[in-house]
C-alpha positions in Angstrom: -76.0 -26.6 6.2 -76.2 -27.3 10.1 -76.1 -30.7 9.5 -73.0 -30.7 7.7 -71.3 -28.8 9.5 -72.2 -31.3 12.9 -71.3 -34.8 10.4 -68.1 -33.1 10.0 -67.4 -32.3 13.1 -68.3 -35.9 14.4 -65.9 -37.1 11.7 -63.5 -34.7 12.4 -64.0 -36.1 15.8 -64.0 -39.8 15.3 -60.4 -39.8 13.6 -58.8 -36.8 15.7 -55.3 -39.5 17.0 -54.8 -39.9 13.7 -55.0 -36.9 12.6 -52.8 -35.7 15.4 -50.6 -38.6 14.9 -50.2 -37.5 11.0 -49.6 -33.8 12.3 -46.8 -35.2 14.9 -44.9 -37.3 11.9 -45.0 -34.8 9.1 -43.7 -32.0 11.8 -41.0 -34.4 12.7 -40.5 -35.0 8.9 -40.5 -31.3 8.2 -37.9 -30.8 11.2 -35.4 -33.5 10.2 -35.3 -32.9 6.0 -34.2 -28.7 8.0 -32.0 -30.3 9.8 -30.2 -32.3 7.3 -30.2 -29.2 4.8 -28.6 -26.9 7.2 -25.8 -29.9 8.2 -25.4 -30.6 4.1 -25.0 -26.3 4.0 -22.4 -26.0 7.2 -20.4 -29.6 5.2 -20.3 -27.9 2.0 -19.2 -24.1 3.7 -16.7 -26.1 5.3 -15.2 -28.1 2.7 -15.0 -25.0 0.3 -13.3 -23.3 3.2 -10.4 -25.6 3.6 -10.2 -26.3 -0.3 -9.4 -22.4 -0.6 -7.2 -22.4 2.3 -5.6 -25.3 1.6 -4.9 -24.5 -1.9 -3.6 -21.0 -0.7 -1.3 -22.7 1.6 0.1 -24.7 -1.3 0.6 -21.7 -3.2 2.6 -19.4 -0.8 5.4 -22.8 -0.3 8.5 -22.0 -1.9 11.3 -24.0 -2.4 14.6 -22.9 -2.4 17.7 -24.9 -3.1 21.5 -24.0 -1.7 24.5 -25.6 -2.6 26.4 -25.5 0.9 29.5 -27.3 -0.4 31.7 -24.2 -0.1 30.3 -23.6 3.7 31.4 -27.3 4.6 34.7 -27.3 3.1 35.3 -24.0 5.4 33.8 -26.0 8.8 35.9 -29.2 7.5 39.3 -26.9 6.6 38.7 -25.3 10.9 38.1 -28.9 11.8 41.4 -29.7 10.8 43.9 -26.2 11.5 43.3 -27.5 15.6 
């Protein structure tokens, strides 16, 4: 069992940069895929946020129309008493 345990750790040993190198990638892997997750997350929060507001905006508009002919006969009538 001693003997094992030593060939391994020779092994272990013998290919430690690469091992470290694998560790250093798939921690850098792991780190961006969180990174673009949380950014695709905050995007989507963002774009629901200004569909709602948005849409609630669009809702409160109302248009009114006036008909304003008598008001500028009256201003046209004082235009023309001077």
């Amino acid at each position: 069992m001693s003997q094992e345990k030593v060939d391994r750790y020779k092994e272990q040993k013998a290919h430690r940069q690469e091992i470290y190198k694998k560790e250093k990638r798939m921690l850098a892997l792991e780190k961006a895929a969180g990174v673009l997750i949380c950014a695709v997350v905050v995007v989507w929060i963002g774009y629901s946020v200004y569909g709602k507001v948005t849409a609630a905006q669009d809702a409160k508009v109302v248009e009114t129309v006036m008909d304003a002919t008598a008001i500028d006969d009256y201003l046209a009538g004082l235009d023309t008493d001077e």
